[in-house]
N, C-alpha and C positions, 0 to 999 in steps of 0.2 A: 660659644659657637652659634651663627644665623641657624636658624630654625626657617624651615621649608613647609607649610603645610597648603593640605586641596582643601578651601571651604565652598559649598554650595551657597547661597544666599535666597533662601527660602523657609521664612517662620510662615506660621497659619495664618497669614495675611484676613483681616478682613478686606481689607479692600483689595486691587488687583496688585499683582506681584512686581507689574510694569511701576508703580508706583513706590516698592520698598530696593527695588534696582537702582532707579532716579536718585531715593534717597539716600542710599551709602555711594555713590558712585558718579553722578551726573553732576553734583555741584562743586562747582570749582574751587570755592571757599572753604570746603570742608565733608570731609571723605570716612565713611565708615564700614566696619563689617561688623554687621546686625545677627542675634541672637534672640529668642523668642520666649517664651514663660513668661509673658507679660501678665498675666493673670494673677500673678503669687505677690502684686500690689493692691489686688482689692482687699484683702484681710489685713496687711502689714503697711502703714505710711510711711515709716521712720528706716527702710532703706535707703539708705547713704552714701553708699560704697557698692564697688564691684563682691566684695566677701559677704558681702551681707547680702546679697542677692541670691549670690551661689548658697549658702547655709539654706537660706528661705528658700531656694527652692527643692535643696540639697533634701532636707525636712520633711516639703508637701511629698514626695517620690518616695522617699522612705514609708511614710504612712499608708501607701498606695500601695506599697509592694514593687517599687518599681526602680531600677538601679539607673544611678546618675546619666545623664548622656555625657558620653565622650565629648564634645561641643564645649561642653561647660568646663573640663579642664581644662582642654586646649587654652581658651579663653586666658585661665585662671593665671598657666604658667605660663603664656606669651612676655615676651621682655621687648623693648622698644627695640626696633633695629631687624627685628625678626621678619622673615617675606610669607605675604601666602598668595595664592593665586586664586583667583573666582574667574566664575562666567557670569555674563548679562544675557537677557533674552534675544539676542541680535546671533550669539552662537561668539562673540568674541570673547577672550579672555585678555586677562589683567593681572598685573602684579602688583603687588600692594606693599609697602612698607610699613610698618607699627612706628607709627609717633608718640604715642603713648600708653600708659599701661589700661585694660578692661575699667570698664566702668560702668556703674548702673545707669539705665537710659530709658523709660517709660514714655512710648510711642504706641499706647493702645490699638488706632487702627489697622497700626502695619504689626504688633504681635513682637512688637521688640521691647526685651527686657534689659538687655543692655549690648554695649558697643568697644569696639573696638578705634579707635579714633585711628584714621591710617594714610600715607599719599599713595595716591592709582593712579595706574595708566593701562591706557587700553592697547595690547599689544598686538590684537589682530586673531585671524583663524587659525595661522601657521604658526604652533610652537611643539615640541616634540610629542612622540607618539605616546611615551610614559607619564604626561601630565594628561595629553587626552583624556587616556583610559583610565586613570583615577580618576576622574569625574564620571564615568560611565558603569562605574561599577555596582551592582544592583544591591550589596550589602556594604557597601562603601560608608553610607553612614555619610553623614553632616560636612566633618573634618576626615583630614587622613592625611600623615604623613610621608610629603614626598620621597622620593628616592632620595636617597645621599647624591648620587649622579648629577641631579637637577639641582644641588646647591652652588655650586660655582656659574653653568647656567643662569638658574636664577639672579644672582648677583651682576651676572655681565648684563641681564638684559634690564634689570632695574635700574643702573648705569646709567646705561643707552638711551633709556627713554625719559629717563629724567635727566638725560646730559649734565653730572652729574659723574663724584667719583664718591659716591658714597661707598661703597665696599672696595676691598681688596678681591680679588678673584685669582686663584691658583689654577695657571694653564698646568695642560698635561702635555706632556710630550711624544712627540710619534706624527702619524698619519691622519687626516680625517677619519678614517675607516677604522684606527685603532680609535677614535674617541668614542663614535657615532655611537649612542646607544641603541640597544636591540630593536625597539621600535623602527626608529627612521633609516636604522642599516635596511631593515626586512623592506623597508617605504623605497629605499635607492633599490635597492635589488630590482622591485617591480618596476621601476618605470624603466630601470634599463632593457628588461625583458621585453616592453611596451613599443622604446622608442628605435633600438637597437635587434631585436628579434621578431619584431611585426605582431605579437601577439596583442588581444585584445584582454582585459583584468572580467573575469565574471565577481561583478562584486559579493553576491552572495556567498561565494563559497571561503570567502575569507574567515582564516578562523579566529574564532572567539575564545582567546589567552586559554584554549583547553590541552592538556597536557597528553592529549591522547590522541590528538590529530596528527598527523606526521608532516603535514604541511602547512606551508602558508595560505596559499590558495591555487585556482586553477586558473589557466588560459585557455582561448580557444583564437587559432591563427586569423589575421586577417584578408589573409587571400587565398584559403585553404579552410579545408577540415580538419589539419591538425590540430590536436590538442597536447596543451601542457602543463606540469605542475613544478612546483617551487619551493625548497626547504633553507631555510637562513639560519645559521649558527655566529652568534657573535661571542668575540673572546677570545679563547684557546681551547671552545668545546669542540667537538671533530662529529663528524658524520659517518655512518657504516652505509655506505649504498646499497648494500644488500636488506638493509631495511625496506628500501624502494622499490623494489622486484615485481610485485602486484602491480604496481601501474607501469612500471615499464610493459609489464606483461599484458596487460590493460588498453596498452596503445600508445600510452602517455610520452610522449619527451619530459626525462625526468632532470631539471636545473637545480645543480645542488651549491651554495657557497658556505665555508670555514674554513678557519685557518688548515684542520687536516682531514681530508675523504678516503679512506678509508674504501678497498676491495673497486673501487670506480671501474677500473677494467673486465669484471667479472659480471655484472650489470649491463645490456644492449639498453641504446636508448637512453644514455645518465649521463650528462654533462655539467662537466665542474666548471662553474662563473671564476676564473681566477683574479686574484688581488690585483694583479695589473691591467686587465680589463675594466677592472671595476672603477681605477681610480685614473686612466685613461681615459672611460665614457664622464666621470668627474668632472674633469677637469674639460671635456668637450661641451659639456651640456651644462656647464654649470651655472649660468647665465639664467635657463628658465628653470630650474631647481627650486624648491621650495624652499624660504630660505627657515624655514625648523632642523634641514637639511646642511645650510650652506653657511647655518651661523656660528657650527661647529669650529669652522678654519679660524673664526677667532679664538679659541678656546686651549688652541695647541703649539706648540713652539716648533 
């Protein structure tokens, strides 16, 4: 089965990073993703192999107290055919295909130890909210495997840009809005509130994947002093509007979407975004949509 992973591409560069970017990614002739402990070649010449790289460094870590990085498996158990995704310092991202297996690759001033030989392409700022936010994660670490969600994605858009039927990809069946993952469903919600409700997004108050927020974020109206807030459930998980009572109490207009809400009547001020509004304003506005949004409709039958 393709393997999905998020790698950053950043060893302790001597030189500038703009530099070890160019080098896995800008030459046309030949594309890598880089890996660091370049240093564990001054004591040892006679590495040869990607195994013998991982041992040696496997080894220095061990004598130091220090346990493997993740990175270095990832690496280790990669098979050709498998996809990962990076960023460049421009803020775009990429999908990368494995053309071959790890290998050892001693590039001192950029801190690479060895490589990943792979074909890229650079797919742009717009790709789902669940790849985003594994790159932003503060304990994310090097590597990290993507969602299962993002593999068939992944695969249509590796496709696409490589025009190009290297994978098979299994659509799902149903609606956009049954595919959409939770990210870019919670991303459709606000702009319909934005474009369709008049309200303006305070980006600050958007919250950060915390399990104790009860919202998304806040609005505040654009021809008014209204304000309002926004809870997105994707799936078949349901919402208790009585959860919401404090801000309706608050002032709030409270915008709730899932498949079930739960007490909605018993709440002033809590309006439920329904499914055929939702895919009504879709199919209205679908034209200037994001297409991390819009690329979904290829994905489903």
């Amino acid at each position: 089965m393709c393997k999905v992973t998020r790698i950053h591409l950043k060893t302790d560069c001597k030189s500038k990073r703009e530099k070890l970017i160019n080098f896995c990614l800008k030459d046309e002739k030949q594309q890598f993703l880089a890996i660091g402990w370049s240093y564990v070649y001054d004591n040892k010449n006679n590495i040869n192999s990607y195994d013998e790289f991982y041992n040696t460094v496997k080894e220095d870590l061990k004598k130091r107290g220090k346990r493997i990085n993740h990175v270095l498996n990832v690496f280790k158990d990669t098979v050709i055919n498998d996809l990962f995704w990076t960023r460049d310092l421009d803020g775009n991202y990429w999908i990368c295909r494995v053309k071959e297996k790890a290998k050892n690759e001693l590039k001192d001033d950029m801190n690479i130890g060895a490589v990943l030989p792979v074909e890229a392409y650079k797919v742009g700022m717009q790709i789902p909210g669940q790849i985003k936010a594994s790159f932003n994660r503060p304990l994310g670490g090097t590597a990290e495997k993507i969602d299962e969600k993002m593999i068939e994605y992944s695969k249509y858009i590796f496709n696409k840009y490589s025009k190009t039927k290297t994978y098979n990809y299994e659509k799902k069946e149903g609606s956009i809005l049954d595919n959409l993952p939770a990210f870019d469903l919670e991303e459709l919600v606000i702009i319909y509130l934005q474009l369709k409700k008049n309200y303006y997004l305070l980006p600050s108050s958007i919250a950060k994947n915390s399990t104790t927020v009860k919202i998304e974020c806040e609005f505040i109206g654009k021809n008014s002093k209204e304000k309002a807030v926004v809870q997105v459930k994707a799936g078949d998980q349901s919402i208790d509007a009585k959860s919401y009572k404090v801000y309706a109490d608050e002032g709030y207009t409270v915008y709730l979407y899932a498949t079930k809400i739960e007490n909605i009547n018993k709440i002033s001020n809590c309006i439920e975004i329904t499914r055929d509004e939702l895919l009504k304003f879709y199919e209205e506005y679908k034209s200037i949509l994001p297409e991390s949004i819009t690329v979904w409709e290829n994905l489903f039958e």
